[in-house]
C-alpha positions as CSV (number, residue, x, y, z in Angstrom):
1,X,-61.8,1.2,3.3
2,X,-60.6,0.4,-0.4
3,X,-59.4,-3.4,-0.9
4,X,-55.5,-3.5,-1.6
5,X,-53.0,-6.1,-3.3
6,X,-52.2,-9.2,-1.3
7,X,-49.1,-8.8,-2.8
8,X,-47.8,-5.1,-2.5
9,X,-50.7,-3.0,-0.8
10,X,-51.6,-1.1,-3.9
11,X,-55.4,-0.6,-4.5
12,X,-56.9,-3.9,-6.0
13,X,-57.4,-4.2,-9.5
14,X,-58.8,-7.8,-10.0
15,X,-58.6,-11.0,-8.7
16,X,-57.2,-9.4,-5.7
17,X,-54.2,-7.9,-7.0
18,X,-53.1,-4.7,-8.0
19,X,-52.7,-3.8,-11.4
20,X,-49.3,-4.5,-12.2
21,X,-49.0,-7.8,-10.2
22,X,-52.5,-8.8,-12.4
23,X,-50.5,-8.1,-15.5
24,X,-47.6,-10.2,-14.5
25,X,-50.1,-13.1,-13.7
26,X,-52.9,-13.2,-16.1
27,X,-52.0,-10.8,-19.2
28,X,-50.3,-12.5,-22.1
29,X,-47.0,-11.1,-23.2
30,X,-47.0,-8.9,-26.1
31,X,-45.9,-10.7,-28.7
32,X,-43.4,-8.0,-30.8
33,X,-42.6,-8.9,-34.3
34,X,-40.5,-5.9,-36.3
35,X,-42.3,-4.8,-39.4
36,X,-40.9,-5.8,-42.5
37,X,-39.6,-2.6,-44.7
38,X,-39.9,-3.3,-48.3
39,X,-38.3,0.1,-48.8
40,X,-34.5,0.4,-50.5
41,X,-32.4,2.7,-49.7
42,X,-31.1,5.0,-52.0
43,X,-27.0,6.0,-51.8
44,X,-25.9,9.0,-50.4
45,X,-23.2,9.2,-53.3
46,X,-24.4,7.8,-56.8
47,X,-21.7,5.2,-57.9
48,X,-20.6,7.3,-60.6
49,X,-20.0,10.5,-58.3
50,X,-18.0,8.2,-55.7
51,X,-15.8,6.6,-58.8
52,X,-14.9,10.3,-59.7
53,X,-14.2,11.6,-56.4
54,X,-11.9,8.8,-56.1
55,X,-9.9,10.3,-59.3
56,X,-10.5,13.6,-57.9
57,X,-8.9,13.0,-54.4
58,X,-6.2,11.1,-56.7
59,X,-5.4,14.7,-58.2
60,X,-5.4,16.9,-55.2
61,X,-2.5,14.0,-53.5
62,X,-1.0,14.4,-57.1
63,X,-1.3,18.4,-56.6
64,X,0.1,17.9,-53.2
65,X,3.2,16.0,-53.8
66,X,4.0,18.4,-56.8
67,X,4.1,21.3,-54.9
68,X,5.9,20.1,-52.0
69,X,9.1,18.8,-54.5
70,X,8.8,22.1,-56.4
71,X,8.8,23.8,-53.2
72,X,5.5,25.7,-53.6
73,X,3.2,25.6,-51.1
74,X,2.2,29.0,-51.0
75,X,-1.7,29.8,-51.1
76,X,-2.9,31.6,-54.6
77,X,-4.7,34.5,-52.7
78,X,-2.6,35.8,-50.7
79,X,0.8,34.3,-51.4
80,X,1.2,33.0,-47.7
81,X,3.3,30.0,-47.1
82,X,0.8,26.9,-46.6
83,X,1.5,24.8,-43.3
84,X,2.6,21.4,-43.8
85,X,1.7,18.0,-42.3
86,X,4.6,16.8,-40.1
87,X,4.6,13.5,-41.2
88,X,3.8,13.5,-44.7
89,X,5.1,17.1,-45.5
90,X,2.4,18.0,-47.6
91,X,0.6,20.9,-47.4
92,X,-2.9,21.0,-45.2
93,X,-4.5,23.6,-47.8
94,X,-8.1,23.8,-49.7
95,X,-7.7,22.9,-53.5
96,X,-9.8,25.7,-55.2
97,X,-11.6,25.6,-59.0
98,X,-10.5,28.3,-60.9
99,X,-13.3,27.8,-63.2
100,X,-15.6,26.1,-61.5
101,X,-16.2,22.3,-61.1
102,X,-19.0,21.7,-63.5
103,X,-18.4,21.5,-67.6
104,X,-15.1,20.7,-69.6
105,X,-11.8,23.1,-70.1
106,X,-11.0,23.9,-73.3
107,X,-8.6,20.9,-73.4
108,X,-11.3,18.4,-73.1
109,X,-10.8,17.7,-69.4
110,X,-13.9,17.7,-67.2
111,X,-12.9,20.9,-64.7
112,X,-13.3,19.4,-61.6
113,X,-10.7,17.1,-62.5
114,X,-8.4,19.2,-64.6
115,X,-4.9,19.7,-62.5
116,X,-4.1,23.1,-64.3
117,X,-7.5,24.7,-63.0
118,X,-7.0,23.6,-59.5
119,X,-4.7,25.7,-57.1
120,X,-3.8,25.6,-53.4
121,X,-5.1,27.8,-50.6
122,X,-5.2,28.7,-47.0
123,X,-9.0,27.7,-46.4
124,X,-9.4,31.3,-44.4
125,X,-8.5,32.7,-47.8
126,X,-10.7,30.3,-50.1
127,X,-13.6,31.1,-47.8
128,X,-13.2,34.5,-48.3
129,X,-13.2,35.0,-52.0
130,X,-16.5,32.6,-52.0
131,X,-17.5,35.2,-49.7
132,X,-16.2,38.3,-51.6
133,X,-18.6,40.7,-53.7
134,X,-17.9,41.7,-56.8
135,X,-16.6,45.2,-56.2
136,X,-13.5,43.9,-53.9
137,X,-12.7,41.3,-56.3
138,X,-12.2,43.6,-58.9
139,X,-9.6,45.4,-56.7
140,X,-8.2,42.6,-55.1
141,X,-4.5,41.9,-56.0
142,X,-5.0,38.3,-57.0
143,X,-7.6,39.4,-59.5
144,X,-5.4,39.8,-63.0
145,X,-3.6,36.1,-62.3
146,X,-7.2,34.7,-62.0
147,X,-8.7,36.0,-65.1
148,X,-5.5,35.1,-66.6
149,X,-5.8,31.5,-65.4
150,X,-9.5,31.1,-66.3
151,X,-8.9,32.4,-70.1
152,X,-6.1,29.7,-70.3
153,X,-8.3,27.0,-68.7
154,X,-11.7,27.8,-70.2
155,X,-12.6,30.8,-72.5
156,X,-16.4,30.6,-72.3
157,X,-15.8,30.5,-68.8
158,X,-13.7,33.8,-68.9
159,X,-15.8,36.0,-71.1
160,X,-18.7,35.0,-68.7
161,X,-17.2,35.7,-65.3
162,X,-15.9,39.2,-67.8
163,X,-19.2,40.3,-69.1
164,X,-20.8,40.0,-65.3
165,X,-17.5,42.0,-64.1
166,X,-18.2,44.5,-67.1
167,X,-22.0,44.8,-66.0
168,X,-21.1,45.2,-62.7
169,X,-18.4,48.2,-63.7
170,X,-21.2,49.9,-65.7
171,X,-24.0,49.8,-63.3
172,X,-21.5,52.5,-61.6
């Protein structure tokens, strides 16, 4: 017949207990100290991306506001009529880069923050020209006032986004 715990009837371990009454009796507590990190942490958002999303967020409100007291909240795609907040009355709507948010227009403003090459859109819409292939652009009815927009905002821009559109055309 196997020895048990005086305690709880386990099988003994030492000293005529059971292992987990021994433990609470004779073994020291671990002692647990945290390790120290001497790591830093690097930002999500660089300081200087954060300050210019703050101007950027400044022009899409500014964008906002101008088309609600012009009365145009209507998405550049398809010409839909944007839905509004109810409190604010602005428009719940994607802001979309004509020509792209990296580089300057030709009027010296970086385009991501350049108001003339930013319009409004229903985000269905915006997804789908990010999603739309070359061939159904070309034929889509928004197409003319696009190139239109990008040769006003930025002309290397234009004649890059034409020669891939002409390449495209020939490669029929």
């Amino acid at each position: 017949m196997t020895k048990t715990c005086s305690l709880c009837g386990s099988p003994r371990f030492s000293k005529g207990l059971c292992r987990y009454h021994w433990g609470i009796e004779y073994q020291k507590p671990l002692s647990r100290k945290p390790l120290k990190r001497f790591v830093t942490k690097i930002e999500y958002i660089s300081n200087k991306k954060s300050k210019l999303d703050e101007e950027y967020y400044t022009v899409c409100r500014e964008l906002d506001r101008e088309a609600r007291d012009k009365g145009l909240c209507i998405c550049f795609f398809c010409g839909g009529p944007l839905e509004t907040d109810p409190e604010t009355r602005l428009p719940m709507c994607d802001h979309h880069h004509l020509a792209g948010k990296y580089g300057k227009s030709d009027n010296g403003i970086s385009l991501y923050l350049d108001k003339s090459g930013i319009v409004l859109c229903h985000r269905k819409c915006h997804r789908e020209y990010h999603d739309i292939k070359i061939s159904e652009l070309l034929k889509a009815a928004f197409y003319d006032r696009l190139m239109e927009k990008i040769l006003y905002l930025c002309k290397s821009k234009y004649y890059n986004m034409k020669s891939k559109h002409d390449e495209y055309t020939k490669s029929l």
